[in-house]
C-alpha positions in Angstrom: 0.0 0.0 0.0 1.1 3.6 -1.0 1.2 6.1 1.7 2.9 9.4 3.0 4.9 8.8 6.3 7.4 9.9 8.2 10.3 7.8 7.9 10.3 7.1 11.6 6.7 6.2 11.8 7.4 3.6 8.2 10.0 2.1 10.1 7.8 1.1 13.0 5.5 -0.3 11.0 7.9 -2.1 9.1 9.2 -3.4 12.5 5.2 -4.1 13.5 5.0 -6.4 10.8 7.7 -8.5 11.5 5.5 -9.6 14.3 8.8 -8.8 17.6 7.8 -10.0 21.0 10.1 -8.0 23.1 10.8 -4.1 22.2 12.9 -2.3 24.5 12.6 1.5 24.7 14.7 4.2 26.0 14.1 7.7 23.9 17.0 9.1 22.6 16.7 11.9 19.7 16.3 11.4 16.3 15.2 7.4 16.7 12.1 9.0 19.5 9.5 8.2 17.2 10.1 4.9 16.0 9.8 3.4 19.8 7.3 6.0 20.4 5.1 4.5 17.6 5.8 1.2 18.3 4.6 1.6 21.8 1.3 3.3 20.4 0.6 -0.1 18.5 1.0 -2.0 21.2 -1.1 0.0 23.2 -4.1 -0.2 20.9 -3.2 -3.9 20.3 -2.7 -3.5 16.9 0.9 -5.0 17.2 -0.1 -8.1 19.3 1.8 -11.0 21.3 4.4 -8.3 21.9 6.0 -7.0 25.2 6.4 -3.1 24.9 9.6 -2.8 28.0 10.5 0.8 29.2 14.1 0.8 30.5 16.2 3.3 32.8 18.8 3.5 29.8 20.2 2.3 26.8 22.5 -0.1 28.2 19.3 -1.1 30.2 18.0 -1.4 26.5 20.6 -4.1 25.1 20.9 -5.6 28.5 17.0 -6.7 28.3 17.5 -7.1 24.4 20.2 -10.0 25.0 17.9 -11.5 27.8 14.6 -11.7 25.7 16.7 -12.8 22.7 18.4 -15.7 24.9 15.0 -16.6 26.2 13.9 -17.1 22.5 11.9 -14.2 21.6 12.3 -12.1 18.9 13.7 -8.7 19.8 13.9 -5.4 18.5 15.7 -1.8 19.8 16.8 1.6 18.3 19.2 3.9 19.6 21.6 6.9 18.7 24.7 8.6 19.4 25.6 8.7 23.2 23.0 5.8 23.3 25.1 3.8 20.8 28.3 4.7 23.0 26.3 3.8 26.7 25.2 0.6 25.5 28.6 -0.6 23.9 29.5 -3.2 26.1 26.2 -4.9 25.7 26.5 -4.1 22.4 29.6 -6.3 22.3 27.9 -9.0 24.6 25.1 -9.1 22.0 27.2 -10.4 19.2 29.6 -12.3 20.7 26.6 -14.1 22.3 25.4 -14.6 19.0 21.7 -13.2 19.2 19.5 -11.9 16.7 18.8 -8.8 17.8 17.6 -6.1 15.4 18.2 -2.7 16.4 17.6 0.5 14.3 20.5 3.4 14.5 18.9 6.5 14.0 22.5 8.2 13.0 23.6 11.3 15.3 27.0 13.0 15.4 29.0 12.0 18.6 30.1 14.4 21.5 31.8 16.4 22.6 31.0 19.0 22.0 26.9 18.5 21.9 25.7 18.3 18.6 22.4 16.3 17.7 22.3 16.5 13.9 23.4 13.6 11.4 26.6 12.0 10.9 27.7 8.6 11.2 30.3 8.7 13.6 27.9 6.4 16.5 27.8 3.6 14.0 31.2 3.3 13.2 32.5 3.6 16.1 30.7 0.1 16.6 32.0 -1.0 13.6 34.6 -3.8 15.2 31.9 -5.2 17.9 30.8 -8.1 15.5 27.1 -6.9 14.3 25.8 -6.5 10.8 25.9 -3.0 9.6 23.2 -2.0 7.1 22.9 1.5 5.7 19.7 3.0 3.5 19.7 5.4 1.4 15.8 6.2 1.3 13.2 5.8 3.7 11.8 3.0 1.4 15.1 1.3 1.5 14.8 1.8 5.6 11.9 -0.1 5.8 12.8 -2.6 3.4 15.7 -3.1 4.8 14.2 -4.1 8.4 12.5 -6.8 7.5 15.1 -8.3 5.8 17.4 -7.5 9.0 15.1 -9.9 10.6 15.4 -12.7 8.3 19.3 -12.4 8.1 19.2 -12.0 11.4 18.0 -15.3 12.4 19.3 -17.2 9.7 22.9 -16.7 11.0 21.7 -15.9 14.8 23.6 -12.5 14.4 22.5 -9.2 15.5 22.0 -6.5 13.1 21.6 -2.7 12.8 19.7 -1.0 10.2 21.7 2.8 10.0 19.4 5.5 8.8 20.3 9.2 8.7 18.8 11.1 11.6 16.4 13.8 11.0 17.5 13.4 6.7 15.4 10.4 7.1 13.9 9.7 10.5 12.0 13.0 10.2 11.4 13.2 6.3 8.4 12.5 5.0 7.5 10.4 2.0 5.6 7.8 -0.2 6.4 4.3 0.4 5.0 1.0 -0.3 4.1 -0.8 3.1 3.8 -4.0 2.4 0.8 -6.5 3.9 1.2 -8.5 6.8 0.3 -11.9 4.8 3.5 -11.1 2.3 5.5 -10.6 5.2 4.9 -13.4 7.0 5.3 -15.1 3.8 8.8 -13.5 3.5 9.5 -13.9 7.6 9.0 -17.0 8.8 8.4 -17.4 12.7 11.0 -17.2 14.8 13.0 -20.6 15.9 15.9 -19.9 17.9 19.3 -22.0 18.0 19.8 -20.9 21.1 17.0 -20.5 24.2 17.3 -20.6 27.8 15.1 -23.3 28.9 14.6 -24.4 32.5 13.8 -28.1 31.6 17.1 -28.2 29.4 19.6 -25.8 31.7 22.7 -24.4 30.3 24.9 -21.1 30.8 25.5 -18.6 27.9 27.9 -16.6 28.0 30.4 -18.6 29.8 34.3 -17.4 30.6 36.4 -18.8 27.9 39.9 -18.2 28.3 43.2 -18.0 25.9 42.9 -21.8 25.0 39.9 -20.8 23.1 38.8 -17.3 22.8 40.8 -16.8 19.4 38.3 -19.5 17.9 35.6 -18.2 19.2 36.4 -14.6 18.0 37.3 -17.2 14.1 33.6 -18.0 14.5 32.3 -14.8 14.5 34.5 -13.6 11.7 33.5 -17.0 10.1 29.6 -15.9 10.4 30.0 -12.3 8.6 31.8 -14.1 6.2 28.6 -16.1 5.8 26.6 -13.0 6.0 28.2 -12.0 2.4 26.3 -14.8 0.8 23.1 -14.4 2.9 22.4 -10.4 2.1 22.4 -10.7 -1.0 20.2 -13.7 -1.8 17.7 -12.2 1.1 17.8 -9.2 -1.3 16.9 -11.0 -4.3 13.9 -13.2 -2.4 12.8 -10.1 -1.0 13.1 -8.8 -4.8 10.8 -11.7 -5.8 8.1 -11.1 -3.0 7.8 -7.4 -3.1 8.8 -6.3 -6.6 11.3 -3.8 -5.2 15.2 -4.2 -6.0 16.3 -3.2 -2.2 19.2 -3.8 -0.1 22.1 -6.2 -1.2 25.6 -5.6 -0.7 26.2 -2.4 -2.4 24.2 -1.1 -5.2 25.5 0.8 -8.7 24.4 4.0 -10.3 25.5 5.0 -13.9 29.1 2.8 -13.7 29.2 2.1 -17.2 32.6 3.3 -18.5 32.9 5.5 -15.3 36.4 6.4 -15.2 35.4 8.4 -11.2 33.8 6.3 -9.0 32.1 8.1 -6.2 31.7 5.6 -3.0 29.3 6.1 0.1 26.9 5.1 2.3 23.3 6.8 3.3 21.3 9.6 2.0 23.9 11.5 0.8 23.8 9.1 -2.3 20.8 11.5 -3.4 22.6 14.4 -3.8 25.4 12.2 -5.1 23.8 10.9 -7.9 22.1 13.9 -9.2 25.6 15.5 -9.2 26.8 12.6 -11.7 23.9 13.3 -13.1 24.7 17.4 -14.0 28.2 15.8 -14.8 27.3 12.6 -17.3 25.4 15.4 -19.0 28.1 17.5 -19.4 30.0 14.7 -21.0 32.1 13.6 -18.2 32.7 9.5 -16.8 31.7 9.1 -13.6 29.8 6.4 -12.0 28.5 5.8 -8.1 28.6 3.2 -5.5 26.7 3.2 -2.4 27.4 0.5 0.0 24.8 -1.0 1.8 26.6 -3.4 4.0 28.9 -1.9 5.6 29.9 -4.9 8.1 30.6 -7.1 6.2 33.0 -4.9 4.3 32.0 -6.4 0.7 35.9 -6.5 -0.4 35.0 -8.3 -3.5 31.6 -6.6 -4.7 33.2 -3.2 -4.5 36.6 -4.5 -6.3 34.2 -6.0 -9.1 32.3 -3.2 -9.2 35.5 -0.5 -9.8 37.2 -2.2 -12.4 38.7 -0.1 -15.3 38.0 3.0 -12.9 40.9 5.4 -12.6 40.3 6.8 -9.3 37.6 6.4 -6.4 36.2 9.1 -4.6 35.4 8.0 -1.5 32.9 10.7 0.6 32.4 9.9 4.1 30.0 11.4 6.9 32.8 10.7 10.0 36.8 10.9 11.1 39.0 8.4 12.6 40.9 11.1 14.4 44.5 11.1 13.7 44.2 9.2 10.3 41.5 10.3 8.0 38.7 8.3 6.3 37.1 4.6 7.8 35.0 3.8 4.7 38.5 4.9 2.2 40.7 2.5 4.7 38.5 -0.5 3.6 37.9 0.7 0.1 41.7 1.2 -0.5 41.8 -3.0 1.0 39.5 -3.5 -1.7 41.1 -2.2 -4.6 44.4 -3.6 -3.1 47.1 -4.3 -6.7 44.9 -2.4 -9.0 46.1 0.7 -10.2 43.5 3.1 -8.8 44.1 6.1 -6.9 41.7 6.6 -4.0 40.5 10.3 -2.7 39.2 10.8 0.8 36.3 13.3 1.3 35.3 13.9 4.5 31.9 15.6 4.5 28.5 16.3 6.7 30.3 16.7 10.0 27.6 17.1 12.7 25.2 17.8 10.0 26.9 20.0 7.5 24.9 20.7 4.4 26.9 18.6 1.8 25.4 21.0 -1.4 25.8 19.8 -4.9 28.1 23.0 -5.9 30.7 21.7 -3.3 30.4 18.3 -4.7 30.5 19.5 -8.1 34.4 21.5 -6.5 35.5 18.3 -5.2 34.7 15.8 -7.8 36.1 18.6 -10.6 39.5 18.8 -8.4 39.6 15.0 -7.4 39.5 14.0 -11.5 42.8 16.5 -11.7 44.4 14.6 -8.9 44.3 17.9 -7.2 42.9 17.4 -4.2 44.7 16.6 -0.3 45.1 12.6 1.1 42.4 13.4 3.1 40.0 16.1 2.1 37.7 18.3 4.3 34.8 19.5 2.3 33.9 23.3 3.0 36.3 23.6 6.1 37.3 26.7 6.7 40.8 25.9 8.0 41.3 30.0 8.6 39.3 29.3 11.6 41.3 26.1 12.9 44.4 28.3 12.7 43.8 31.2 15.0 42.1 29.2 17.2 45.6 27.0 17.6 47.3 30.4 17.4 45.1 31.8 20.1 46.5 28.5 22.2 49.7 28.9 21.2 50.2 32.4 22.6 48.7 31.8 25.8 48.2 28.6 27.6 44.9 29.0 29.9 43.1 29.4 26.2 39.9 28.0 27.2 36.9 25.8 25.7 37.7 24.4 22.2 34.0 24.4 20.9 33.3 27.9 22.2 36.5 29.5 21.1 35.6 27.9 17.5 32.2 29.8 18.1 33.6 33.1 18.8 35.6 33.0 15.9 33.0 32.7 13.6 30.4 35.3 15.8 27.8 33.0 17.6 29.2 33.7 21.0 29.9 37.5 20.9 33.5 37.6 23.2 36.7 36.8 21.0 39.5 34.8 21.9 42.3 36.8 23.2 
């Protein structure tokens, strides 16, 4: 069925169908409404069989998560930012236990200092703990991609998190297709556990397992992403068959054919990026784009397929691994590793940074000429960044970083000395 929604509200619906009997809530900006509708459908018993679960936290969220899950039930949380980061080491817990958890990342720049818009630093900062990391581009994608989560989920009896651009998507609203409940039970099967806590039958999960071990156990859940390569993208194309929609996979190509510049990323900024290319294929210029959808598993050999006969990659990320530079160019660069292609990292979108299609048109233009910096900062204004250091190197008690970057561009109406 066709219908305007906000992105959060097609999410929870999405979720509704796929018939969860535990949902743990803790609010937590820009993923609010998803939980919030959730726990309206429960309410009015339209989502049945289902316990609605209002924590103290969002570690209290994941903690209750890995309980239901190990009890058997099917189990769904979202989260954010500081959320992401307070429920990391169940987080952890959650994969190495091997539970299918699905839990929606509503993706919010990371603090200090405070900032509530989109990036994808939470996510990636996550991106070692062992779960699948999906990433839509579209609301519709969003919602597609949570039922699938489900399904892959509990095929490999992995967690997994479906990323979605805060307030881009969360708070955008849109036509999708929800699908029925009858297709997607038809698509979902009920949930059967490998692994339940049962009185009659006792054992313990989550046991101590020393260095005679743990390095095989760690194997096993490299072993099962592995797995997970195979799995997402045959889910994709049965999901294809049932709902007539080509959605999710591994990572999806847009006007690669003879693409000499291959811009790579992952989320909503794909729309932006691709009517770019757009302006540019029409102006007689080869360039191509990849978005990635999986993000864990890294799709090594999808993305080297996919960049053949390219001449350079162009690899635009929404977060900073501090010190170094890109995270999504780092794998892409593993990717690509004998072939003669020269990879450019953009960083872009910071704590929600309007990424316009005049400063891609700058970068791309520059990035073709091999004239751009190892790691590139789109629309910095570096000016800033050096009085500020100059204001600290004249005079040690120099004060807040975030505040003296907001006097020097006239929100806070003191200057630094």
């Amino acid at each position: 069925m066709r219908k305007q929604c906000e992105g959060s509200h097609a999410v929870a619906e999405a979720v509704s169908l796929c018939r969860p009997e535990v949902i743990c809530a803790y609010p937590i900006s820009p993923q609010t409404h998803i939980v919030e509708g959730l726990g309206e459908m429960v309410k009015s018993g339209a989502l049945q069989k289902c316990e609605f679960i209002n924590v103290e936290s969002e570690f209290a969220a994941m903690s209750v998560s890995i309980g239901s899950s190990a009890a058997g039930a099917r189990t769904y949380t979202a989260t954010a930012s500081q959320g992401l980061l307070f429920m990391a080491e169940a987080v952890y817990n959650a994969a190495g236990l091997g539970l299918p958890i699905v839990m929606t990342i509503a993706n919010r720049a990371i603090g200090a200092p405070i900032n509530i818009w989109n990036d994808h630093t939470d996510s990636m900062s996550q991106r070692d703990c062992g779960w699948i990391q999906l990433f839509a581009e579209t609301n519709q994608e969003a919602l597609d991609l949570h039922i699938q989560a489900f399904k892959l989920a509990e095929e490999l009896s992995l967690p997994v998190m479906v990323c979605m651009d805060g307030f881009i998507l969360t708070h955008a609203y849109e036509p999708v297709d929800m699908p029925a409940q009858h297709d997607v039970d038809r698509f979902l099967p009920p949930y059967v556990p490998r692994q339940s806590l049962d009185p009659d039958d006792p054992v313990s999960i989550g046991a101590m397992v020393g260095p005679e071990a743990f390095s095989e156990v760690r194997y096993l859940a490299h072993a099962k992403q592995l797995q997970a390569l195979e799995h997402i993208p045959r889910i994709a194309a049965e999901f294809r068959a049932s709902f007539g929609r080509d959605s999710g996979g591994l990572v999806r190509p847009y006007r690669m054919e003879g693409a000499q510049t291959v811009v790579i990323a992952l989320g909503s900024v794909l729309g932006t990026i691709k009517d770019t290319v757009d302006e540019l294929r029409d102006a007689g210029i080869a360039l191509g784009v990849l978005g990635i959808t999986s993000f864990r598993p890294f799709p090594l050999a999808a993305i080297r397929a996919a960049v053949l006969g390219a001449q350079r990659l162009v690899v635009l990320e929404k977060s900073l691994a501090v010190g170094i530079g890109g995270i999504v160019a780092t794998d892409v660069r593993m990717a690509i590793d004998g072939l003669p292609i020269k990879v450019h990292t953009v960083i872009a979108g910071l704590g929600g940074r309007s990424i316009t299609k005049e400063s891609l048109h700058r970068v791309i233009r520059r990035a073709m000429q091999d004239q751009t910096e190892p790691v590139h900062f789109l629309d910095l204004d570096i000016d800033i960044v050096n009085r500020v250091l100059e204001g600290e190197r004249r005079q040690r008690r120099s004060g807040p970083i975030a505040e003296n970057i907001l006097r020097q561009i006239g929100v806070v109406a003191a200057k630094i000395s």
